[in-house]
N, C-alpha and C positions, 0 to 999 in steps of 0.2 A: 340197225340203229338202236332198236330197244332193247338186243342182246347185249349191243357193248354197255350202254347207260345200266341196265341190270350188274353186267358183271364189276364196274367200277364201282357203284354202290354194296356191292357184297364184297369184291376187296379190302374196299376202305374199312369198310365195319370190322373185319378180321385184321386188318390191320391198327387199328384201336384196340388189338388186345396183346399186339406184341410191345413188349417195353426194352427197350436197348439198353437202359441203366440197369436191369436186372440185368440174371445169371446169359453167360452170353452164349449165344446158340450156334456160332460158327465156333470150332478150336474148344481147347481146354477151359473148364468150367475153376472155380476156385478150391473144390477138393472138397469143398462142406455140401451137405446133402440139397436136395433140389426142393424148392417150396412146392407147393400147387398153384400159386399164383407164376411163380419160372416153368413151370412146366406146361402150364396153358399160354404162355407168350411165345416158347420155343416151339410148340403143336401148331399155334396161331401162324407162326413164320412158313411151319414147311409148307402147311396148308396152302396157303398165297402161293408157293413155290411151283406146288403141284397144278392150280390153277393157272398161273400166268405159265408156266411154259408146255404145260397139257393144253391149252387152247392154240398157243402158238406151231405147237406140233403138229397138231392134227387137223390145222388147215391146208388147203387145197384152191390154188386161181385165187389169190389173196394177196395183192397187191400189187401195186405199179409195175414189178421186174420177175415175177414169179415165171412167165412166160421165159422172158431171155434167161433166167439162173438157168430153166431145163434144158434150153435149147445149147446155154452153156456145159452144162454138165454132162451131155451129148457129147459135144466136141471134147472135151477131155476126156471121157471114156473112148471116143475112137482112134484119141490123138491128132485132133485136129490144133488148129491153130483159134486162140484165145487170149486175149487181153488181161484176163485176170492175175492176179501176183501168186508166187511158186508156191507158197507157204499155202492158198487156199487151195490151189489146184493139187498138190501133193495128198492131201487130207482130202479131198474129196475122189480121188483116183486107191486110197487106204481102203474109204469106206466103202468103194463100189467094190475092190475086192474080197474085201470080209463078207459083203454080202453076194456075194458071186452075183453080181448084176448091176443092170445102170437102176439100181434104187433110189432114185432122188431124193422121197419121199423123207429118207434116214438123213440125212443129209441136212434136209431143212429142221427137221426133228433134232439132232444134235445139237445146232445152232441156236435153236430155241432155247434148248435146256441150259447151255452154257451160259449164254447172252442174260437166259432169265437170274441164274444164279449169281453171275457177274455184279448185274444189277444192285440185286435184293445184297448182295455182302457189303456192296458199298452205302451203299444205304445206310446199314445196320450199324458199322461198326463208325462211318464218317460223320453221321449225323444228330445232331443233339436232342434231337425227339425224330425219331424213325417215321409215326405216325404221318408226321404232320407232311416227310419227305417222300413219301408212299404216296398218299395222296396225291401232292401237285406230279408227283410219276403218271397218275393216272389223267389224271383233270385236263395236264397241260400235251396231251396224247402221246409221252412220246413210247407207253408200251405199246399202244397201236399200230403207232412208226416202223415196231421192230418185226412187223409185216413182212414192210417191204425189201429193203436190199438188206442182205439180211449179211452180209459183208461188212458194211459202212457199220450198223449197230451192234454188230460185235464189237470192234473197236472201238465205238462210242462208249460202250459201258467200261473196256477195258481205260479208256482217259480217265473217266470218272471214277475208276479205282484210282487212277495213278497218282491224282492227286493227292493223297499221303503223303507217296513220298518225297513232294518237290515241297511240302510243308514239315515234313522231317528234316529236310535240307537232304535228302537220300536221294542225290541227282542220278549219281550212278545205277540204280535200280530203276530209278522211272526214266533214263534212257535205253537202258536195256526192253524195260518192257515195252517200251513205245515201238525200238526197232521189231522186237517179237509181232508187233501188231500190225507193224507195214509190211510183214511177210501175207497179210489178208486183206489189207486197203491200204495204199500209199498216200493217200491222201493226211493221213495220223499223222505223218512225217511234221507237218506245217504245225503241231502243239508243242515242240520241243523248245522253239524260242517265244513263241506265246506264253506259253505256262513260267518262262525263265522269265522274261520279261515283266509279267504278273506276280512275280514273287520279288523282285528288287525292287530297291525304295524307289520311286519315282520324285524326280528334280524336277522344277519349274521349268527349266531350260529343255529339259525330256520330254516333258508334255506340251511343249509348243513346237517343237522340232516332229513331234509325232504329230498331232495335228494337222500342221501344216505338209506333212507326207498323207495324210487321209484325206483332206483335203482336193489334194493332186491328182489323184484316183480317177477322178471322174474326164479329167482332162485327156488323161491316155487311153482310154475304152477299148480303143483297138488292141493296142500291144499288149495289154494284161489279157485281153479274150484271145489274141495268140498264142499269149504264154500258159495260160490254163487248156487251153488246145490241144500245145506238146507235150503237157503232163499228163491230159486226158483225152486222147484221141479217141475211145470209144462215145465222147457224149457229143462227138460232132452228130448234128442234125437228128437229137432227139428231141425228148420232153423238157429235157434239163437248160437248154438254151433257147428255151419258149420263155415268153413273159409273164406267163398265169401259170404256175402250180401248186396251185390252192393254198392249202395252209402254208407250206411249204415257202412263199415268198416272201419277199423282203420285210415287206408292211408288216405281216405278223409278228415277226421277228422285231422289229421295230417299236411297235409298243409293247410287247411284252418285255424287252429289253428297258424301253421307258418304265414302266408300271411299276420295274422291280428298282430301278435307280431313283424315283418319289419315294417307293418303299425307305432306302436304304437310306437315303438324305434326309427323311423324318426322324430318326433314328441314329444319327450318323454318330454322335460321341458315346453315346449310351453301347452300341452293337458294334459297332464297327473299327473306329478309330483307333483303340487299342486294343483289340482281336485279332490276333494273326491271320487266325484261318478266313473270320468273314471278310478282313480286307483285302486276302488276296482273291476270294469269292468276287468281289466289288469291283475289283481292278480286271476279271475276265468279265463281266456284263457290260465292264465300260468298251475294253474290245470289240466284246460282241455290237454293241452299241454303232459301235462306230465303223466296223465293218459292214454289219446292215445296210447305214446308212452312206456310206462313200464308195460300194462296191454293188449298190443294187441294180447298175446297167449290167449286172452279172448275175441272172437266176439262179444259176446252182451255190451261190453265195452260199445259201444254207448249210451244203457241207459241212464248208469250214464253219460257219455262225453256231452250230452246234458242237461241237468241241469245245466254245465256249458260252456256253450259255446253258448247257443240263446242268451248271454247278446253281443252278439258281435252286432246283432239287435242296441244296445242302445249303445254301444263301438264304431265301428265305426264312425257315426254321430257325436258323442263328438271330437274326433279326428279329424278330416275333417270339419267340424265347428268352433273348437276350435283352426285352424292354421289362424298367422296373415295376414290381408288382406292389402296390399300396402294403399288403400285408405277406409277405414270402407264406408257401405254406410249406408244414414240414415234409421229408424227402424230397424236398425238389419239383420242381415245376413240370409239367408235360402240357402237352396238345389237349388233355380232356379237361383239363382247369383254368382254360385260358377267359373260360367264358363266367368261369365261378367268381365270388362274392370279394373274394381278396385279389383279383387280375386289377391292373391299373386301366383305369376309363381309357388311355390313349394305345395299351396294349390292344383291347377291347375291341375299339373302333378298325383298328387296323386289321387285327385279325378277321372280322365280317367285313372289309373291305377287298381284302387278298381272296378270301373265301368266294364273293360277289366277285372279282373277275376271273376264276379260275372255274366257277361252273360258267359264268359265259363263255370263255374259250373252249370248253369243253363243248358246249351247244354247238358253236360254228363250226369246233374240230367235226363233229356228228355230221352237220349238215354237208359240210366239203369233204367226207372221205369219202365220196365216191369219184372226186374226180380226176383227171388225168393227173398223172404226176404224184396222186397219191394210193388214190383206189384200194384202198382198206375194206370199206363194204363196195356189196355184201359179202360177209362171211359163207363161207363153205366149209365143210367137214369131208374128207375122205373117206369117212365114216360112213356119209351117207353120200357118197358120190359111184356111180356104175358106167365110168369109160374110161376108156384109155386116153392119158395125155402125151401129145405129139407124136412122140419116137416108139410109142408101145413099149414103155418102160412099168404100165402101173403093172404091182406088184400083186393084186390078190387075184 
């Protein structure tokens, strides 16, 4: 517990020194020479890089499915029969061959570095102060999240790129890349009409007809738990279709989906209403909102409720950036002035309001990762680990 509070406090602080309106640190640069102040923001990036996906690597029995991924990665190396989709199973039968053996260990390691990378570029390049999107990444756990199935948060980060291009109108790219991403979890498949949906203007007539279909949800309990069943038949009689899994249930989801729509309705003509990108942000929280809440006789809810709700990552910043400041200061606003002399009093309030419930969430993420369903701590390192796990695959 005081390793991870430690490491989100030393992220964040490095992450206060990357500035995304500067020289940009993913792709080509503008061709004129590099300041020192771009050059400590683009240092500050890789750093965070090397950290969040060197810790994620070089864990070991960390998390809710680490057990089943090995036990998984077993049966694909022997060629057993396996539930999981072609695109992971191909790539993970790649990497046992280049390393001539069932290496797991590379496996999980890969995915860390990708997922972390994934992450950190969208970040960078989608959001209006990096700083402040770094942050709730860490506060609101979900690099901790990317623990556990470590399948599901590949994907996730790849949605949270893909948002671009369904805000470019670039439908054909962020179909393609979605289909790329249900060759790793099928479950991606379900943001194709969400994210479409979340982008076209919404009628009166739209939003009571949907409504009124959210509504219904709760009425048919059984046949959507059927129908989630035949799409997902390995989570018959696990943890996923228990009523408790910890952070991971509906409730949380719930108000932190509330917390961020008080945010956005404070706010709403100033950030929002003529913003493209934070209104199609607003219109997935409202989803997520509403899915939460008309699909929580459905535990594994959170899946899906996550595909829509990490764009609060890039929602709130817009919001909290996008409120007027009594006196603008020159270059432009960020996350380290929000608190300074020219921020407007209602910027102000909000900002240590957001701040106040995202170390709480952080508190109670701490306190409940140990439990079923999520089991994040305690942390381990293979580093400092001396057995063999299960199949007698460890490698040193």
């Amino acid at each position: 517990m005081v390793f991870y509070g430690l490491l989100g406090a030393v992220t964040i602080a490095l992450a206060c020194l990357v500035n995304n309106g500067a020289v940009r640190c993913f792709g080509a640069g503008s061709g004129r020479g590099v300041t020192r102040q771009q050059a400590l923001s683009c240092a500050a990036l890789f750093t965070l890089f090397l950290v969040l996906a060197g810790t994620a690597a070089l864990r070991i029995e960390v998390g809710n499915e680490y057990g089943n991924y090995v036990n998984t990665f077993h049966e694909i190396y022997v060629g057993g029969y396996v539930v999981t989709e072609p695109g992971f199973n191909w790539l993970v039968r790649f990497l046992f061959l280049l390393s001539g053996g069932e290496n797991y260990l590379l496996v999980f390691g890969l995915f860390a570095v990708v997922t972390a990378v994934i992450f950190l570029k969208a970040m960078y390049d989608q959001s209006v102060d990096f700083t402040l999107s770094f942050a709730l990444f860490m506060l609101l756990g979900l690099y901790f999240r990317t623990f556990n199935t470590v399948r599901y948060y590949f994907v996730l980060a790849v949605t949270l790129y893909s948002l671009r291009y369904v805000l470019k109108r670039e439908y054909g790219k962020f179909v393609l890349l979605i289909l790329l991403a249900a060759l790793f979890h099928k479950s991606v498949l379900v943001v194709i009409p969400l994210y479409l949906i979340a982008a076209l203007p919404w009628k009166k007539w739209q939003v009571a007809l949907g409504a009124a279909f959210a509504v219904s949800l709760p009425l048919f309990q059984g046949f959507w738990m059927k129908v989630v069943l035949w799409l997902y038949p390995s989570y018959q009689n696990t943890v996923y279709l228990q009523k408790e899994t910890g952070l991971e249930g509906s409730l949380m989801g719930i108000i932190r989906c509330a917390a961020v729509l008080l945010l956005g309705l404070s706010a709403y003509r100033e950030t929002i209403k003529e913003n493209r990108a934070n209104l199609f942000y607003f219109k997935l929280n409202l989803l997520g909102l509403a899915l939460y809440t008309c699909v929580s006789f459905l535990p594994l809810v959170s899946r899906f409720g996550y595909y829509l709700i990490t764009a609060h990552v890039l929602l709130v910043p817009g919001i909290l950036m996008g409120m007027p400041d009594e006196a603008p200061e020159p270059g432009g606003a960020s996350a380290l002035r929000l608190l300074k002399k020219g921020a407007g009093k209602k910027k102000k309030v909000m900002f240590l309001l957001t701040a106040a419930f995202c170390l709480l969430y952080f508190a109670y993420f701490l306190l409940t990762a140990h439990q079923e369903g999520v089991r994040v701590l305690p942390y381990h390192s293979w580093i400092f680990t001396e057995k063999e796990w299960l199949n007698g695959s460890f490698i040193f």
